[in-house]
VEXDREN-78963 format. One record per residue (C-alpha): residue in three letters; chain; y, z, x. Coordinates in pm, whole numbers. Layout:
N
@aa = Ala&ch = A&yy = Y&zz = Z&xx = X
...
This chain:
74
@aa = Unk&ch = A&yy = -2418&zz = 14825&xx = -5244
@aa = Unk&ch = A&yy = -2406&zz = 15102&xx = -4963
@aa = Unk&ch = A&yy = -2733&zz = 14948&xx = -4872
@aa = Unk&ch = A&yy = -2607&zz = 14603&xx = -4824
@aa = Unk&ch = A&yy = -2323&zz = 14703&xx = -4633
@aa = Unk&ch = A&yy = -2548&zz = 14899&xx = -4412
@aa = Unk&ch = A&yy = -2786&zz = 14626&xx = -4291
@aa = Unk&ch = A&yy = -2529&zz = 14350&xx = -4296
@aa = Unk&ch = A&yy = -2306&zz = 14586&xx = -4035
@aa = Unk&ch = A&yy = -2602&zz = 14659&xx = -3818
@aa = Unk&ch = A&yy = -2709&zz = 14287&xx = -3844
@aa = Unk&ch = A&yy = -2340&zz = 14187&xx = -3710
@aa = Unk&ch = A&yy = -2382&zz = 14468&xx = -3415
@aa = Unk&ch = A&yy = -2707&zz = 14280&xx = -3338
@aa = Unk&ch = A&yy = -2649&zz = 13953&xx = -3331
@aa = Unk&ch = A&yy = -2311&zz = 13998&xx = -3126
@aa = Unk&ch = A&yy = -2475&zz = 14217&xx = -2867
@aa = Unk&ch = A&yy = -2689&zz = 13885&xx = -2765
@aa = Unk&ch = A&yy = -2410&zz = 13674&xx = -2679
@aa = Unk&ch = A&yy = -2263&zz = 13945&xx = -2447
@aa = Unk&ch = A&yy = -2266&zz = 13807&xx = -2072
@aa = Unk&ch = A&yy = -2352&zz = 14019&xx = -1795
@aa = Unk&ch = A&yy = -2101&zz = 13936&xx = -1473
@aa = Unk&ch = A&yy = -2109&zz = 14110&xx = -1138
@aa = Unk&ch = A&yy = -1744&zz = 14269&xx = -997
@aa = Unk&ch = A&yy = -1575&zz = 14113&xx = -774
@aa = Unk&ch = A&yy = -1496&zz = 14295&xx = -478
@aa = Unk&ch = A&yy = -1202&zz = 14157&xx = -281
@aa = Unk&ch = A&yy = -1191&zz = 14263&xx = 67
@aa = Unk&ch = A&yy = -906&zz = 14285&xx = 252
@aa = Unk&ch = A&yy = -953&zz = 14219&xx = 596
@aa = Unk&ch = A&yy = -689&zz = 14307&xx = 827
@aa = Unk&ch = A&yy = -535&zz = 14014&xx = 1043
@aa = Unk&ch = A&yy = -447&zz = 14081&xx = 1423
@aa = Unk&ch = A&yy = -232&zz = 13803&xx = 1581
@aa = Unk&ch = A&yy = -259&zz = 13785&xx = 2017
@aa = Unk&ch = A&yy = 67&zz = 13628&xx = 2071
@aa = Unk&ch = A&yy = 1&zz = 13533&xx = 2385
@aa = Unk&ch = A&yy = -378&zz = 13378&xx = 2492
@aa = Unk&ch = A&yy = -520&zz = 13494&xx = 2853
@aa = Unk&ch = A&yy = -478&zz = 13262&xx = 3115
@aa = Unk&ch = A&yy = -877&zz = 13215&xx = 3152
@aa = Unk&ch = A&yy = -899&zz = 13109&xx = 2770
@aa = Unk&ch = A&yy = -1116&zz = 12764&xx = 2768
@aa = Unk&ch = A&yy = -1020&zz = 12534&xx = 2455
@aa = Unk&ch = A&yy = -1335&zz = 12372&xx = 2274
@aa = Unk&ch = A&yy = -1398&zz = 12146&xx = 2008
@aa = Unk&ch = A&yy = -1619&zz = 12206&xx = 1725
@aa = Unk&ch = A&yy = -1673&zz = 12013&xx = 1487
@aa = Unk&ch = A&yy = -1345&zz = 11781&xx = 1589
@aa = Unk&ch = A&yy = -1126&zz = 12096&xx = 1527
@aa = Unk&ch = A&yy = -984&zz = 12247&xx = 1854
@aa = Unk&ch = A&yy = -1007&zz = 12636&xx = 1913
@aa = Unk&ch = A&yy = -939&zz = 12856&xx = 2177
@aa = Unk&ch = A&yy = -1243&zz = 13073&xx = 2349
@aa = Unk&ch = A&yy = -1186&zz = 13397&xx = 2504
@aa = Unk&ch = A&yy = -1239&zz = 13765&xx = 2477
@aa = Unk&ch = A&yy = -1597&zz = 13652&xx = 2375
@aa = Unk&ch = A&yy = -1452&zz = 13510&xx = 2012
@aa = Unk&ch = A&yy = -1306&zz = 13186&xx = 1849
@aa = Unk&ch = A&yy = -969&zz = 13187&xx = 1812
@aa = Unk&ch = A&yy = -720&zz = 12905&xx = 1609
@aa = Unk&ch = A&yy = -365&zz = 12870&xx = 1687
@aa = Unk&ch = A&yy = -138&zz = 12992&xx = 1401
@aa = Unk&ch = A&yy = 261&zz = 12990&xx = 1376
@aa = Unk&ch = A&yy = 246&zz = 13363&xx = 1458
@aa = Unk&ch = A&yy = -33&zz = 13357&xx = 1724
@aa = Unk&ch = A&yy = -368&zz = 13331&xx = 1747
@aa = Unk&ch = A&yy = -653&zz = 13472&xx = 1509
@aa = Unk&ch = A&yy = -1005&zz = 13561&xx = 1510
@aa = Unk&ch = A&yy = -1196&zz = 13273&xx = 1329
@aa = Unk&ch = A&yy = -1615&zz = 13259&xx = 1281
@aa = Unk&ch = A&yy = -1740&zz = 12930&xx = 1318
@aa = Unk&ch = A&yy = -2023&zz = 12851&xx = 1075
């Protein structure tokens, strides 16, 4: 009886361990957001893609309630 509780446990341990799915963390990263409030007076504004943004400092920026942000264009 000890016997048949033995191998019917370790059979249960076995066949569970094969339905186990491997996932990779998440890792959320919180980027910090700087608003310009005000854009230079030698900003240029260019479409891409029929979405307007604003071009200076050397990056895209888009217009936001609060001010403008640093946006990548893909």
């Amino acid at each position: 009886m000890k016997r048949l509780i033995l191998i019917s446990t370790i059979l249960i341990f076995v066949l569970t361990q094969s339905c186990i799915v491997h996932t990779k963390p998440v890792r959320h990263h919180k980027t910090k957001i700087v608003y310009i409030k005000k854009a230079p007076r030698n900003h240029k504004i260019v479409k891409i893609k029929g979405k307007k943004y604003y071009y200076f400092n050397g990056k895209h920026h888009r217009k936001t309630n609060r001010g403008f942000i640093v946006v990548r264009i893909r």
